[in-house]
C-alpha positions as CSV (number, residue, x, y, z in Angstrom):
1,X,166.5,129.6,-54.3
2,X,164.5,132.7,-55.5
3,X,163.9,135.1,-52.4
4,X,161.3,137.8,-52.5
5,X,161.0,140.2,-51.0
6,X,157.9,142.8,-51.8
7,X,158.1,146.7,-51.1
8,X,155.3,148.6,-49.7
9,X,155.4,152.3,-50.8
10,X,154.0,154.6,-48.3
11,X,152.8,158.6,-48.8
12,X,155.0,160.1,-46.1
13,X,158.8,158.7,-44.7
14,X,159.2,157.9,-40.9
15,X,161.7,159.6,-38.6
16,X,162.8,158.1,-35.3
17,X,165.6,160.0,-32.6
18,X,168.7,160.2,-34.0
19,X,171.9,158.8,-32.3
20,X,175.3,160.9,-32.6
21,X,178.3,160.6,-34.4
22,X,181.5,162.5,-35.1
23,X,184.0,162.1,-37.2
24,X,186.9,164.0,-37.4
25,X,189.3,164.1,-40.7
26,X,192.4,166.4,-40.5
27,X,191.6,169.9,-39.8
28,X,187.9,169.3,-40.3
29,X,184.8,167.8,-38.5
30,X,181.6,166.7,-39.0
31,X,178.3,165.4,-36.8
32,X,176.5,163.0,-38.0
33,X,173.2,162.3,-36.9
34,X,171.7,158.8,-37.1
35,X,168.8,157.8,-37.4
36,X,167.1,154.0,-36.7
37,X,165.1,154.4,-40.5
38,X,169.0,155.0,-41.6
39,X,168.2,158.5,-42.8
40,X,171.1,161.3,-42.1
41,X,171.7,164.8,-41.5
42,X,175.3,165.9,-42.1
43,X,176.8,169.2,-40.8
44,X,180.3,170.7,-40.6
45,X,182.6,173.4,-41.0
46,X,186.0,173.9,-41.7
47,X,187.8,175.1,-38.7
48,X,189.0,178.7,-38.2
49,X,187.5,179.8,-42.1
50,X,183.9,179.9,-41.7
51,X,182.9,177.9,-44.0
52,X,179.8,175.8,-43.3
53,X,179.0,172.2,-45.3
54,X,175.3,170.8,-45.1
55,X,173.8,167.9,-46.0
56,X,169.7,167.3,-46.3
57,X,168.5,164.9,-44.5
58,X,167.5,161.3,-46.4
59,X,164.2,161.3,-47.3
60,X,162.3,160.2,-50.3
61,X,158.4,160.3,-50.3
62,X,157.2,157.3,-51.9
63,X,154.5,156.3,-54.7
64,X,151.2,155.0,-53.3
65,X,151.3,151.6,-55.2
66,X,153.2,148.2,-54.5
67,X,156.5,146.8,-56.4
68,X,157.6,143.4,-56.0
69,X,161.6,143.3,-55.6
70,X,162.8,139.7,-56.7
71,X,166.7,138.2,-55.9
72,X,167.0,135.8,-58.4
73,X,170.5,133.8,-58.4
74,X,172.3,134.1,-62.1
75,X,173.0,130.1,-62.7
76,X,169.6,127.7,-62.5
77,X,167.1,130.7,-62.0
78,X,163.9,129.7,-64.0
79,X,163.4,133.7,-65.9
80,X,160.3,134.8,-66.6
81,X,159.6,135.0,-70.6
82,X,159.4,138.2,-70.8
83,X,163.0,138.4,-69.5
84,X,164.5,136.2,-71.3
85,X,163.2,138.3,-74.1
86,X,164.9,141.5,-73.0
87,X,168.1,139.6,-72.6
88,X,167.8,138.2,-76.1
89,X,167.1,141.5,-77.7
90,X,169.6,143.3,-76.0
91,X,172.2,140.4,-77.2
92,X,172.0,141.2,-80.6
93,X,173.1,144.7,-80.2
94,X,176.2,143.3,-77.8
95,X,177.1,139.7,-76.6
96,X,178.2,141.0,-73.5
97,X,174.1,142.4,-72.6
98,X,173.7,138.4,-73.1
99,X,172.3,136.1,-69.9
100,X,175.0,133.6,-72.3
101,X,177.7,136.1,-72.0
102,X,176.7,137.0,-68.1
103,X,176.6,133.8,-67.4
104,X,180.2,132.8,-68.2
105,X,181.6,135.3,-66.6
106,X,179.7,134.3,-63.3
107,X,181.1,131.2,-63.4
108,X,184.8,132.1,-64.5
109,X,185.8,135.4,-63.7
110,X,184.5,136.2,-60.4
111,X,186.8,135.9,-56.9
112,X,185.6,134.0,-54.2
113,X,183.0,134.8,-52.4
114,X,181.3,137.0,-54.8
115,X,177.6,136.1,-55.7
116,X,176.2,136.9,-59.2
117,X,172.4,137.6,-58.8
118,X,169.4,139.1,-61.1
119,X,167.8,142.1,-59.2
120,X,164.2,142.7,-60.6
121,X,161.8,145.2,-59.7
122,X,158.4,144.4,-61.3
123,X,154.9,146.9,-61.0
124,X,151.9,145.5,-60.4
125,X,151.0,145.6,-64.1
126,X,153.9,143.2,-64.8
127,X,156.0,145.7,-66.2
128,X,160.0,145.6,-65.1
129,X,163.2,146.0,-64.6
130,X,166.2,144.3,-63.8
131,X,169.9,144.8,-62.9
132,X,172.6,141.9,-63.2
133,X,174.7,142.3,-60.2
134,X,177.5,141.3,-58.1
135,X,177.8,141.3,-54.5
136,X,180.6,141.1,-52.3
137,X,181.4,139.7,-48.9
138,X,182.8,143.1,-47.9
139,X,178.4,143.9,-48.3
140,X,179.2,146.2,-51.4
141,X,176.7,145.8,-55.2
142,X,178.7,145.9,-58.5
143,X,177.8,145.6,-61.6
144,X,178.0,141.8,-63.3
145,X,181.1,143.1,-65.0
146,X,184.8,143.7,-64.8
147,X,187.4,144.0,-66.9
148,X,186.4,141.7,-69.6
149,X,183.5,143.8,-69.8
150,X,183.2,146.8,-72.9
151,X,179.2,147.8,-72.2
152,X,176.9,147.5,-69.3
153,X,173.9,148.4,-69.1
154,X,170.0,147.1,-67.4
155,X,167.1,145.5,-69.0
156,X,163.7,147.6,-69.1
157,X,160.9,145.6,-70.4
158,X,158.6,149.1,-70.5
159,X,160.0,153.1,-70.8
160,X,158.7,154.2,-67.1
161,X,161.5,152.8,-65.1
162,X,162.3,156.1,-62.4
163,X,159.5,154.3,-60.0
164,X,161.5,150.9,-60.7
165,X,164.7,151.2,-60.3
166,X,163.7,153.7,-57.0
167,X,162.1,150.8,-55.3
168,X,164.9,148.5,-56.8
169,X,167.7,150.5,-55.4
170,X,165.7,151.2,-52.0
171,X,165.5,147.4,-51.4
172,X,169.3,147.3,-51.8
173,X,169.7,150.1,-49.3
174,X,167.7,149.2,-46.3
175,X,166.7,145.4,-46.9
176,X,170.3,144.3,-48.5
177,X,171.9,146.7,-46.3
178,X,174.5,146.9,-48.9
179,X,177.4,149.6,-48.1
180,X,178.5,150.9,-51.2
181,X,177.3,150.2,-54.9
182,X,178.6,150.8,-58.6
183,X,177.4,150.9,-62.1
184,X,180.0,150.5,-65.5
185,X,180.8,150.7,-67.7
186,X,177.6,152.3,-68.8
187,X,177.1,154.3,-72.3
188,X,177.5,158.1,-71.5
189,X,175.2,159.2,-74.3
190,X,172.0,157.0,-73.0
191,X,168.9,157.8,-71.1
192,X,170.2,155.1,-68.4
193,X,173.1,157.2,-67.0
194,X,170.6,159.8,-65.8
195,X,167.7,157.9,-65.1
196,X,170.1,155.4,-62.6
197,X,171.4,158.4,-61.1
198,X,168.1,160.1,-60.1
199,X,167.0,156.9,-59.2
200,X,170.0,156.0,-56.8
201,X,169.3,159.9,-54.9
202,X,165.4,158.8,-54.9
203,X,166.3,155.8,-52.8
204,X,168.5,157.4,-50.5
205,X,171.8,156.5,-51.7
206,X,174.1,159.5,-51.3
207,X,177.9,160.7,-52.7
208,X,176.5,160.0,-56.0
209,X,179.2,160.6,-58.2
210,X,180.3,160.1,-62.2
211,X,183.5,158.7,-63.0
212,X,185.3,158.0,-66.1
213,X,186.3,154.3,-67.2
214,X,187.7,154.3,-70.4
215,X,186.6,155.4,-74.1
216,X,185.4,153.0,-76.9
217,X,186.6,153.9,-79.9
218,X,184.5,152.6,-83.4
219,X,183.7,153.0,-86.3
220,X,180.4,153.3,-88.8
221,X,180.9,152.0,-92.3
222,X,178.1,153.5,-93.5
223,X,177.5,150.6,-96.7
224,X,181.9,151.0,-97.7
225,X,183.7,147.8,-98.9
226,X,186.9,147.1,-98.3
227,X,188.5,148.6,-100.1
228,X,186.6,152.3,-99.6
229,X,187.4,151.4,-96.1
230,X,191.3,150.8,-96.3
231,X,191.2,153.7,-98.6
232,X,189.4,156.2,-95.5
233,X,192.8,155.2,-93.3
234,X,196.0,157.6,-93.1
235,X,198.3,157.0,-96.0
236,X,200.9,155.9,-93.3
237,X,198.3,152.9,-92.3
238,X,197.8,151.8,-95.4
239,X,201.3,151.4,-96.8
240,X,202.2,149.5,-93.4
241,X,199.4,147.2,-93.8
242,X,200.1,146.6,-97.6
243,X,204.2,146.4,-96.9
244,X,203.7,144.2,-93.9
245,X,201.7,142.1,-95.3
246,X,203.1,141.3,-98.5
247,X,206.3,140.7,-96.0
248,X,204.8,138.2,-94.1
249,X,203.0,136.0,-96.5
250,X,206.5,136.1,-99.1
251,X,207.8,132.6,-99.7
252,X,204.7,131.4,-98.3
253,X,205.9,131.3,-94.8
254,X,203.0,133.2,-93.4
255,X,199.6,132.1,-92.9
256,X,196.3,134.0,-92.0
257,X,193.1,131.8,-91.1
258,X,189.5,132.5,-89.9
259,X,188.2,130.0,-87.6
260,X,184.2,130.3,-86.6
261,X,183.1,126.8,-85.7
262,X,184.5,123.1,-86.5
263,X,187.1,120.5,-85.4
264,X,189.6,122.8,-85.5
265,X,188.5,124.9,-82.8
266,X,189.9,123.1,-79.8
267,X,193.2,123.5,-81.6
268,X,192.6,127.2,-82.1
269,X,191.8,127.8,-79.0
270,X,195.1,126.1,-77.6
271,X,196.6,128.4,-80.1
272,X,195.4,131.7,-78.8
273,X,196.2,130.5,-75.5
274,X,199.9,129.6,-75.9
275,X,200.0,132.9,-78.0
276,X,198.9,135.2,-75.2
277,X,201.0,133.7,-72.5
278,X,203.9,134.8,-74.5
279,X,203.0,137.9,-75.5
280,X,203.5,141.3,-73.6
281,X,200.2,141.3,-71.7
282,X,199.7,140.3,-68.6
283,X,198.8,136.7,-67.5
284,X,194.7,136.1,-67.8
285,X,193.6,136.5,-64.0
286,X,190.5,134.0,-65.1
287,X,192.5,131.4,-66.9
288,X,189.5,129.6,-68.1
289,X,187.2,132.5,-69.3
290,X,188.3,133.4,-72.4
291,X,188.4,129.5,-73.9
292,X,185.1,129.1,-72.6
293,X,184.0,132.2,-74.2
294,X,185.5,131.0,-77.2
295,X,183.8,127.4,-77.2
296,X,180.4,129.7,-76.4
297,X,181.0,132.0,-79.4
298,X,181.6,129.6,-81.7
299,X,178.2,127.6,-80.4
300,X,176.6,131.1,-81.2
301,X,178.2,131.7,-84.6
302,X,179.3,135.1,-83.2
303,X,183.3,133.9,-83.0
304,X,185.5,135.1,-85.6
305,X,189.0,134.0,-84.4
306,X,191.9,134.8,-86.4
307,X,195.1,133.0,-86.1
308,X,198.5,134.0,-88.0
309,X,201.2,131.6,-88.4
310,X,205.1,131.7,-89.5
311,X,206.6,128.6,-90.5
312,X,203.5,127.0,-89.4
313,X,203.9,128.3,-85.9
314,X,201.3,130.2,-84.2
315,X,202.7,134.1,-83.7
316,X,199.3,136.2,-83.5
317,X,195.6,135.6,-82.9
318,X,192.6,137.7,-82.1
319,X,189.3,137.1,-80.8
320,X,186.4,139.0,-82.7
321,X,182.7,138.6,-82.4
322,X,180.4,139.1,-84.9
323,X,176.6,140.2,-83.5
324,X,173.5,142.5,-85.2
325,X,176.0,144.0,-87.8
326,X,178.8,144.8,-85.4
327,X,182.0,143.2,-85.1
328,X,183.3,143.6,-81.7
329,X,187.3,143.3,-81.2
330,X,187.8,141.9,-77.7
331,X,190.8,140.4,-77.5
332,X,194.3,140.1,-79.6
333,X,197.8,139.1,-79.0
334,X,201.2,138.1,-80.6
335,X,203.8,136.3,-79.5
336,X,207.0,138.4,-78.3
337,X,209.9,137.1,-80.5
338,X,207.8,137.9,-84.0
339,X,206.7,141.3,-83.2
340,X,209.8,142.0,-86.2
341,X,206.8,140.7,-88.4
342,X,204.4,142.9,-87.2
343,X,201.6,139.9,-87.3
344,X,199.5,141.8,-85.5
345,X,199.0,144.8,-87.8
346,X,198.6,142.1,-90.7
347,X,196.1,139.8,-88.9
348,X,193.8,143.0,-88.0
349,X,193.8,144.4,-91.8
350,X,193.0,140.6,-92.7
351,X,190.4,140.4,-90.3
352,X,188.7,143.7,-91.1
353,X,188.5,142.8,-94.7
354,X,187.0,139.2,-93.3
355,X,184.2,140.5,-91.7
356,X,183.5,144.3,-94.1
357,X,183.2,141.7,-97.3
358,X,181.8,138.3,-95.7
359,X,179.6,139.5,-93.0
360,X,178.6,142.6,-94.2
361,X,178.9,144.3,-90.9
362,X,177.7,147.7,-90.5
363,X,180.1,148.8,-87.7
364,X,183.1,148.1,-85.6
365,X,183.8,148.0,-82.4
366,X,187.2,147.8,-80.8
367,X,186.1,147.5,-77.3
368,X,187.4,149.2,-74.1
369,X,190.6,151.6,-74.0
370,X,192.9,154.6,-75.5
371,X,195.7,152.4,-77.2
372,X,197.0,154.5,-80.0
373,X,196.7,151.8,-82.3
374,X,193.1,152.0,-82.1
375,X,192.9,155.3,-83.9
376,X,195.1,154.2,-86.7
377,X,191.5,151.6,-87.6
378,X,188.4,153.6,-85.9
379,X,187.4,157.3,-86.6
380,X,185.1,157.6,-83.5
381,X,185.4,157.9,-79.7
382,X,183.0,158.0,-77.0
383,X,182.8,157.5,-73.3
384,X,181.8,154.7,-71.0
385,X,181.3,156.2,-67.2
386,X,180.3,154.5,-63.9
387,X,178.1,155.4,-61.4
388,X,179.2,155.5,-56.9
389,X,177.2,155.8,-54.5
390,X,177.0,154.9,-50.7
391,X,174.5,154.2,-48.1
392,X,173.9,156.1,-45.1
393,X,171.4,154.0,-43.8
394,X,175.4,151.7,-42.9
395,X,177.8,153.0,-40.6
396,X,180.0,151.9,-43.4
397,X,178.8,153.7,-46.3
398,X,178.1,156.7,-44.0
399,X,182.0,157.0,-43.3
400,X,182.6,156.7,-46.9
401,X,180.2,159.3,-47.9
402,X,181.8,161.5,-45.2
403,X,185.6,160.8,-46.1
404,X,184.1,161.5,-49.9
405,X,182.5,164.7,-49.1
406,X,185.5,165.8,-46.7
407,X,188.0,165.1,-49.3
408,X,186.4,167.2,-51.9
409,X,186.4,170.4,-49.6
410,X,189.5,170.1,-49.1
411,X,190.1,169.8,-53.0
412,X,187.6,172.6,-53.2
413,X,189.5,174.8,-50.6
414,X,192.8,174.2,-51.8
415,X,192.0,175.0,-55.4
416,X,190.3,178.5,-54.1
417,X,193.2,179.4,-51.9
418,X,195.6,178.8,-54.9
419,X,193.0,180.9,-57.0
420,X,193.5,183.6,-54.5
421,X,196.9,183.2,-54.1
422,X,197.8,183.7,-58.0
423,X,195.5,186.8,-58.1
424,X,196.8,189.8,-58.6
């Protein structure tokens, strides 16, 4: 079912009497007064040092116009066209921006009780945004991702969002009454960090805060072939891959395929999964995401899945997907009793020569982490980063705020003391 729920913006904010409460944490204190619109006013001071924290009071003057605030659920929801046409544009720079991709992951990888919901906010001139999500039972607002997830990031179908995503993030505050909320992994270096930010403070949220989740390394191949490519990697690199190899395809015992689509997918994917479960990585938490990513992929012509075999047995596979000139690594593994053999190295270097001479790929993308490996392949680094915040128009996130804001004083204070202790 779709609920609406429309948002009237008013000139001027409304107060009513406040209700008191303290909380005490340690060797600090804090009042806060609470308000029935939700709005705060935080005030404390550290104990015995005369130091003084204040917080404004929460109040954002609103826009004289109307957005429309729509809670559409993830799988079933009739989208509007113009929707579906953000999600389709944004798929072809990443699967994973993809209602396909969001979708599977709704209905494979989330723990029970969590909902997966489209939150749009939509002017009166049709214009929008909109925000895949994923609510909790503990009243919290993720983003639709988790660990499976490289890039997040919202749909805009027009450049003036602040208003938007103010009235979007509002509604999630005082109608939704949702506690807490977080954004990532989100692309550091794009307007939507900032603009999300401002737009959480505009709404009320408060404890805003940055974090870091992990870096992406990639890397641009700027028109090279193959063998320019293999040639731009460390000397050391290079003779593994070539000495490795030529190891494990002597005799003809080794074997490297490419699978994309066909009858032998089913088997492939039985493969991979047999592969990983004996590997050193941890069992999959959401045992039936990544073969019905797989099945999707494939359906999509995106999949490039690369299996090695030894003796005909299955010891390495990776899962790569191929989108708007990018192939994006997302998931490898080899089996534990070849690693000798090194299949892994062998089926990457096979697999980047796959998709640099077949696809023509303009970049690669190996996805979420620091593994030292991944410098060995990828000359570039850059950060994905989240986005906290918590409501004080909750109890809940008011506490959390607090305990935020007291913890970081006493961080702050501690640091200054041992700055004036190691003065001379």
């Amino acid at each position: 079912m779709v609920r609406r729920h429309t948002v009237k913006h008013r000139a001027k904010p409304r107060w009513r009497m406040p209700s008191m409460l303290t909380l005490h944490a340690g060797a600090l204190k804090a009042k806060l007064p609470l308000r029935g619109s939700g709005t705060i006013a935080l005030a404390g001071q550290f104990p015995d040092s005369g130091t003084h924290f204040t917080f404004g009071r929460v109040a954002v003057a609103e826009p004289p116009h109307t957005i429309r605030i729509d809670r559409l659920p993830l799988a079933g929801a009739q989208l509007p066209a113009d929707l579906l046409d953000a999600f389709a544009r944004q798929e072809t720079h990443n699967p994973q921006l993809g209602l396909d991709w969001l979708r599977n992951l709704a209905q494979h990888a989330l723990d029970p009780g969590d909902e997966a919901v489209l939150y749009t906010a939509t002017a009166p001139t049709g214009e929008r945004v909109c925000l895949p999500m994923r609510e909790g039972r503990d009243r919290s607002a993720h983003a639709l991702a988790n660990f499976y997830t490289s890039l997040y990031a919202p749909l805009e179908t027009t450049t003036n969002t602040a208003a938007l995503y103010t009235a979007l993030f509002r509604h999630l505050a005082s109608q939704r009454r949702r506690v807490a909320l977080t954004l990532s992994p989100l692309a550091a270096d794009t307007p939507h960090f900032q603009t999300l930010t401002r737009a959480l403070y505009a709404a009320g949220w408060r404890g805003l805060h940055g974090y870091s989740c992990f870096g992406n390394w990639y890397h641009p191949l700027d028109g090279a072939d193959w063998e320019t490519y293999l040639a731009s990697l460390s000397s050391r690199v290079r003779n593994t891959v070539t000495r490795r190899t030529r190891r494990f395809l002597r005799d003809g015992r080794g074997e490297l395929a490419v699978l994309c689509a066909g009858d032998e997918l089913e088997d492939a994917i039985s493969a991979f999964t047999a592969i990983y479960n004996n590997s050193w990585k941890r069992p999959e938490p959401y045992p039936r995401f990544m073969p019905e990513l797989l099945r999707l992929a494939a359906r999509r012509g995106w999949l490039r899945l690369g299996i090695a075999r030894y003796d005909g047995r299955p010891v390495a596979a990776q899962a790569w997907l191929v989108s708007g000139g990018v192939a994006h690594i997302f998931k490898l593994a080899y089996h534990g009793d070849f690693a000798e053999l090194s299949p892994g190295t062998v089926l990457s270097a096979h697999l980047m020569e796959y998709v640099i001479s077949r696809d023509g790929v303009e970049a690669i993308d190996y996805g979420s982490g620091d593994d030292a490996y991944k410098k060995d392949w990828m000359s570039r680094r850059r950060e994905r980063r989240g986005i906290a915040a918590y409501n004080p128009r909750t109890a809940s996130g008011a506490a959390q705020w607090l305990a935020r804001s007291l913890r970081n004083a006493l961080l702050r204070r501690g640091a200054d003391q041992a700055d004036s202790g190691a003065a001379p």
